[in-house]
N, C-alpha and C positions, 0 to 999 in steps of 0.2 A: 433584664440585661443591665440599666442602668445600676439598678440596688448591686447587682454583685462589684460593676464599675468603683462604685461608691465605696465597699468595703476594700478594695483592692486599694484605694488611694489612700484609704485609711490606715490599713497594716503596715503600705511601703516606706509610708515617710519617717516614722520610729525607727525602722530598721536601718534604713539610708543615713540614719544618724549616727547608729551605733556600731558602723562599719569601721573596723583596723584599714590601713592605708589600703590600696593595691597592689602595692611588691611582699606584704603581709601576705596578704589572701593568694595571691600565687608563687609565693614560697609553700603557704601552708600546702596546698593542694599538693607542689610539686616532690615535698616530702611525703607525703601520705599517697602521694601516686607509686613511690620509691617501694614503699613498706607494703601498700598493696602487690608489688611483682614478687617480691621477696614471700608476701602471702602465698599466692597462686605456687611459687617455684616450689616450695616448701610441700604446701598439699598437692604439687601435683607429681611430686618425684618418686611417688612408688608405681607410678602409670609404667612404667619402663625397668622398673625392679622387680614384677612379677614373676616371671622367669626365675633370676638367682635366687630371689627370694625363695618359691617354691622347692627350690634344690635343695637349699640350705636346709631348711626348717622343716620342710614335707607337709607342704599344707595345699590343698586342691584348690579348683578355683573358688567356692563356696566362700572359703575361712578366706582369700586372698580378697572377695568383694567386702566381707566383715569390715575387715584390717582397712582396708582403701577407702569402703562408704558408710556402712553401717556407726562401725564405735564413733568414726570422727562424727558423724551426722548427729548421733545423737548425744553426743556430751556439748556439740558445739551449739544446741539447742535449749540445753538443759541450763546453762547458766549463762543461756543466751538472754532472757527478761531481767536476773537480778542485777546481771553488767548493765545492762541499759537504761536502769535505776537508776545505778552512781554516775553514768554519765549523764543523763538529765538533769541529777541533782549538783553534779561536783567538778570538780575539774578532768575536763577530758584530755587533756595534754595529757595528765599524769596516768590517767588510765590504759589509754592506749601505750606510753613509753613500756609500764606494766608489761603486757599484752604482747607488745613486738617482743619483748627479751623472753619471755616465755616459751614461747613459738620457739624462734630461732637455737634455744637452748636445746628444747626438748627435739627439733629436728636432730640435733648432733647427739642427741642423746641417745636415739635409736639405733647411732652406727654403731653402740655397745652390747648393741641385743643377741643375745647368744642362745634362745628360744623363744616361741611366739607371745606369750604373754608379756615378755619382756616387751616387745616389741608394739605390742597394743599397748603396754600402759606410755609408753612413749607418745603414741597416738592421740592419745588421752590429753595430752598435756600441749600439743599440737593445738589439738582444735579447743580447747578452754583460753590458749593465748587468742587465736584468731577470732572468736569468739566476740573480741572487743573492737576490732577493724571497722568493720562497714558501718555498727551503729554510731560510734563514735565521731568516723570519720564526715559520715551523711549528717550528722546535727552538727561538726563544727565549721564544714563547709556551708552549711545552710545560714548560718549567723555569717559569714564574712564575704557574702554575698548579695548582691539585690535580688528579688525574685526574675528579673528578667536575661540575668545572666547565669542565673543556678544551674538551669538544666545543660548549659554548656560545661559549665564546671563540672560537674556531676560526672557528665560523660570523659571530660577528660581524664578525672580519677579512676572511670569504668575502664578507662585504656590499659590500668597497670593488670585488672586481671586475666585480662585477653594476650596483653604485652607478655605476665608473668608466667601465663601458660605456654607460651610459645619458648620464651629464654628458659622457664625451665626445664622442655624437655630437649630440647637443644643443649644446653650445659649437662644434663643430666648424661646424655648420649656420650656427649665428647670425657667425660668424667668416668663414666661405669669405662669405657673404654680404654681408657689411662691406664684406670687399676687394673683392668681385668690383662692388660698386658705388662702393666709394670707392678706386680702386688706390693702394700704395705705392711711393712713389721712395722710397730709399736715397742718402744720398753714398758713391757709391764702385762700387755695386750696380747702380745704375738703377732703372729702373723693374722692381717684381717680379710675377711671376703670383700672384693668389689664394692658389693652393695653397700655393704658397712662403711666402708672408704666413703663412696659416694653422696651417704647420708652427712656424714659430718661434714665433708668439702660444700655442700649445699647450704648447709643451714648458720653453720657461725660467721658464716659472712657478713647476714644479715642484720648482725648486733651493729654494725658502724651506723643503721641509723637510729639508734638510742643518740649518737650524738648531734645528728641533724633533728632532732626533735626539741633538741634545746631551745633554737631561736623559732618554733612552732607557736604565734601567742594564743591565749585564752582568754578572750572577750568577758567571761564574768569576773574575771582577775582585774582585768583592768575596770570595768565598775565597780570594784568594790574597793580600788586604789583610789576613786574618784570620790568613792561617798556616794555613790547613784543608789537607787533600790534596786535590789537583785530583782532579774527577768521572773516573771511567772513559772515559768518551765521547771525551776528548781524545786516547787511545791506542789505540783497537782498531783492531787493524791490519786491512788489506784482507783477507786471507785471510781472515778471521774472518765478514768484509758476505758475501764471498763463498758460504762453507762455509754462511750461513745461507740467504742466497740459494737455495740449492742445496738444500737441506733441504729449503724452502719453495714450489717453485717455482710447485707448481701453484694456489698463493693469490695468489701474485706478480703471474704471467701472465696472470693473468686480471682480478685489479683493473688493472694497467696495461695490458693492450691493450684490456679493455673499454672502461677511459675513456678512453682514445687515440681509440677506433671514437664511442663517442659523441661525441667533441668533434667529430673529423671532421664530423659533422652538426653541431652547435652550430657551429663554423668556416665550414662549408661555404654553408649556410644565414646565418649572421648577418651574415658579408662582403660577399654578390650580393644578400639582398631589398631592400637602397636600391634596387640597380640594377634590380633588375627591377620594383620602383615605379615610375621613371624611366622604362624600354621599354615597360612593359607599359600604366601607368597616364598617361604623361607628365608626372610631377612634376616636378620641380628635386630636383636634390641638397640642396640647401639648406633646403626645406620635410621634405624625407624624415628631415634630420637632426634637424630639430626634432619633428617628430612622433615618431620613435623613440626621439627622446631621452628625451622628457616619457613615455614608454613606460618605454623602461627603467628611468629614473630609480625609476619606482615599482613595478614589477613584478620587476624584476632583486632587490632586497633582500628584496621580500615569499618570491621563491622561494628565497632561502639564507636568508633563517630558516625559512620554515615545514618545509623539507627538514631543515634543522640542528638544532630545535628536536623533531621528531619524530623522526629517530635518534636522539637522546639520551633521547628519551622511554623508547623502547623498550627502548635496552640499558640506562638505571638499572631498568626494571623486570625486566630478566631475559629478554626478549625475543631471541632468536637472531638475530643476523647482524640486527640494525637499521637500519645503515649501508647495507648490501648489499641490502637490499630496498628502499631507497630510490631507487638510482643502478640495481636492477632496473624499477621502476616509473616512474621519469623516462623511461629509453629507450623504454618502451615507448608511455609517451603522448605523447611528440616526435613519433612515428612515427606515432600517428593524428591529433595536431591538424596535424601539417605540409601533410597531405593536404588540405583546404579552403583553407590559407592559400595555398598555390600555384595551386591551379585556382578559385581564384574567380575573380568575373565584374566586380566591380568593387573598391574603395576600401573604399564600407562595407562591403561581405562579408567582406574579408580583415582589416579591423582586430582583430574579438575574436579570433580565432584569434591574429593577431598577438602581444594581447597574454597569450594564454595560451601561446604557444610561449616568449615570451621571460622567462617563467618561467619556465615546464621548462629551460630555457637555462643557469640559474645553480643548480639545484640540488647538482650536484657540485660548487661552488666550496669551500663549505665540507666538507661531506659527502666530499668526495672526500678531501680531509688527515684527516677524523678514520678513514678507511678506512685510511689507510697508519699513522697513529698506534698504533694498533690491532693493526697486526701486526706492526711493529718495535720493537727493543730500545730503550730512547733513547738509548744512545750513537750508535746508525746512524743516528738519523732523518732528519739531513740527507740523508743517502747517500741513502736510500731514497727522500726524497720528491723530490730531484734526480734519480732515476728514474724517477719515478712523473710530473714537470713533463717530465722529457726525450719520453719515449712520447704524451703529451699536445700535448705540439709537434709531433714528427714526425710521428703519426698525423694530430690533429687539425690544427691552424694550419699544418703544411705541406703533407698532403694536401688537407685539405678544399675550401678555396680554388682551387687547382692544380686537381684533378678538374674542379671547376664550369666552369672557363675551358678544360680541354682539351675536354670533352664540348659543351660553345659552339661555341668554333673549330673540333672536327675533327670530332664525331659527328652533331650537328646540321647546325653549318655554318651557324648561322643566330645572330645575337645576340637575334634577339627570343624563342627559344626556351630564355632563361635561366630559366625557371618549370621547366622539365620537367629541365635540368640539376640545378639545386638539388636537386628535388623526391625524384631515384632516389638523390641522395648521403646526403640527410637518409634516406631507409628505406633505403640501405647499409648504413651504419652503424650506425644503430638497434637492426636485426636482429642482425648480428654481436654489439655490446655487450650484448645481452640473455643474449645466449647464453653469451658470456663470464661475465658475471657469475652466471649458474647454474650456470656451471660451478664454480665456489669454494664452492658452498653447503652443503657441509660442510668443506670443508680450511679454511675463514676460520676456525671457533672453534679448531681444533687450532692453528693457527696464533697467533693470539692468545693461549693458553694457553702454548703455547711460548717467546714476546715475555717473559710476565711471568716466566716461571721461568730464562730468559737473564739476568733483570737480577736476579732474588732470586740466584740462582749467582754474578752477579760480585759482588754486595754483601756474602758469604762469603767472596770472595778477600782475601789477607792485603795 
């Protein structure tokens, strides 16, 4: 108890030093909270274009879970490690500015897609910009912080994408709706479909914060204006992420596949219940998007503070594994409220469940970075949280989706039985991530302990 005291006093006083002001630090956040909604609106605007899309292009649900979970999951995976490279090593202002314009391009880029590949390489370019968000934004909020106010901040950044999912299927609704009653001609284009409208009206919005990113500073810039020695974190080489890796594994593996298995549910679930509003209930897309919207909008932030604000609660009080009992207790209650909100009988039955799932929904937004924070050195944290975003893709936003639509198409065989598909992916996953995360429930504080005594050790180095 003492020893780890010790090291903690050791780490915080360095860093308390090398902190930018505090209208700095939450400027930075409140731009990267900006670019986060704009993230979320961005990937989550085909949740509500299923439908047109389908029309358009003639693709079942199978290729529509591809298109939604699979391609983005796994390219936004794929060069998910070597971005997290150049932001541990380099300037991350400049990476993420990268990253946002990228995104936001390739969103408006998609409303030119006139067949599905088109339309997937669009995808492609989506999730290689977002790609750079979370690592980024988690190692440069971790530098303009103290340890004892991070996990607040953390969660406040977790707000944009609980925030961004809610606003962007709210815009998305009120927008598909626009078009679909007021169509646009183009010169050059023609006349365009809804969705296509929709995509571009969403996505080039989001370049305005290329210019808020301007006054976003970059703490090794300013050390290296000063003449200071550049941080450690700029040179630990791979063998090093590796070896701790490796050390660590069984804290690792189990915060990252757990929240891989729950997002799968969060994915799997928050992609198809427009649709199966639509099947089940006979909405419009358009009214689903608005009502979900005005849902999330207020329920998605409520549940990354109140998740964020209560791990933090617990570990300044001394409380074991805070974090981990929270992202324990989310999966488990996804997994009971999901149960009513799929087999209800009408509209109003399913609404409260509704809105207490999509709560549970966003609780690991933040909660889940102050988990990985926690158990990595910070020189790695990019690495690790580009990990920890990679498994989260793959599992969740590439399986979950996918599942829903093969289990449609080929096990059912029925579209109207997207209620019971959703319903066994959400307690899939649930179950698994529960288990996972108990499983860590002593190697997390060895693990954390470990973290701070890797950085008191290289703070000793000459």
């Amino acid at each position: 108890m003492s020893s780890t005291t010790g090291i903690q006093a050791t780490t915080a006083a360095p860093a308390v030093m090398d902190l930018p002001n505090r209208g700095q630090a939450y400027y930075t956040v409140s731009v990267l909270l900006i670019a986060y909604i704009f993230s979320i609106m961005d990937r989550q605007i085909l949740t509500l274009l299923v439908g047109p899309i389908q029309q358009s292009l003639h693709v079942n649900d199978s290729w529509m879970g591809v298109l939604h979970g699979f391609t983005f999951a796994a390219f936004y995976s794929l060069v998910g490690l070597p971005i997290a490279r150049l932001i541990d090593r380099g300037n991350r202002r400049l990476v993420l500015t990268i990253g946002i314009g990228l995104w936001c391009l390739a969103t408006a880029a998609g409303g030119l897609a006139t067949e599905f590949w088109h339309l997937l390489l669009a995808r492609i370019g989506v999730a290689v910009g977002e790609a750079v968000l979370l690592p980024g934004a988690v190692s440069l909020i971790s530098d303009l912080f103290p340890a004892h106010k991070r996990g607040r901040a953390l969660g406040v950044f977790g707000t944009g994408a609980s925030f961004g999912a809610g606003a962007g299927l709210l815009a998305t609704g009120l927008v598909l709706g626009y078009f679909t009653a007021h169509p646009l001609t183009l010169p050059g284009l023609g006349l365009l479909q809804p969705w296509q409208t929709t995509l571009m009206s969403i996505g080039l919005p989001g370049l305005l914060v290329l210019v808020l990113m301007t006054g976003v500073p970059e703490p090794r810039l300013r050390k290296n204006a000063q003449g200071l020695k550049p941080a450690p974190r700029a040179d630990v080489p791979m063998r090093e992420v590796w070896a701790y890796l490796r050390e660590n594994a069984r804290t690792f593996v189990a915060i990252f596949v757990g929240a891989g298995c729950f997002y799968t549910a969060v994915y799997g679930s928050g992609s198809w219940v427009p649709t199966y509003f639509v099947r089940e209930f006979g909405w419009t897309y358009a009214r689903v998007g608005a009502l979900m919207g005005a849902i999330m909008c207020v329920c998605g932030p409520l549940g990354v503070i109140i998740a964020s604000w209560l791990g933090e609660y617990w570990r300044n009080r001394g409380v074991a594994n805070g974090n981990l009992r929270i992202a324990l207790l989310a999966s488990v209650l996804l997994a009971l409220v999901s149960v009513p909100l799929l087999m209800a009988s009408s509209v109003e039955h399913a609404l409260p469940f509704l809105a207490v799932a999509a709560t549970l929904w966003t609780c690991l937004f933040g909660v889940g970075a102050a988990l990985v924070v926690e158990v990595a050195p910070a020189p790695m944290r990019g690495q690790f949280m580009a990990m920890f975003t990679g498994a989260l893709s793959l599992l969740g936003a590439g399986c979950g989706p996918v599942l829903v639509g093969v289990l449609t198409d080929y096990v059912f065989k029925n579209p109207n039985a997207i209620r019971f598909s959703i319903l066994y992916v959400v307690l899939a996953g649930c179950c698994l991530a529960a288990l996972f995360f108990s499983s860590a429930w002593n190697s997390f504080r060895r693990t954390t302990q470990k973290a701070l005594q890797w950085e008191a050790d290289r703070l000793l180095q000459p």
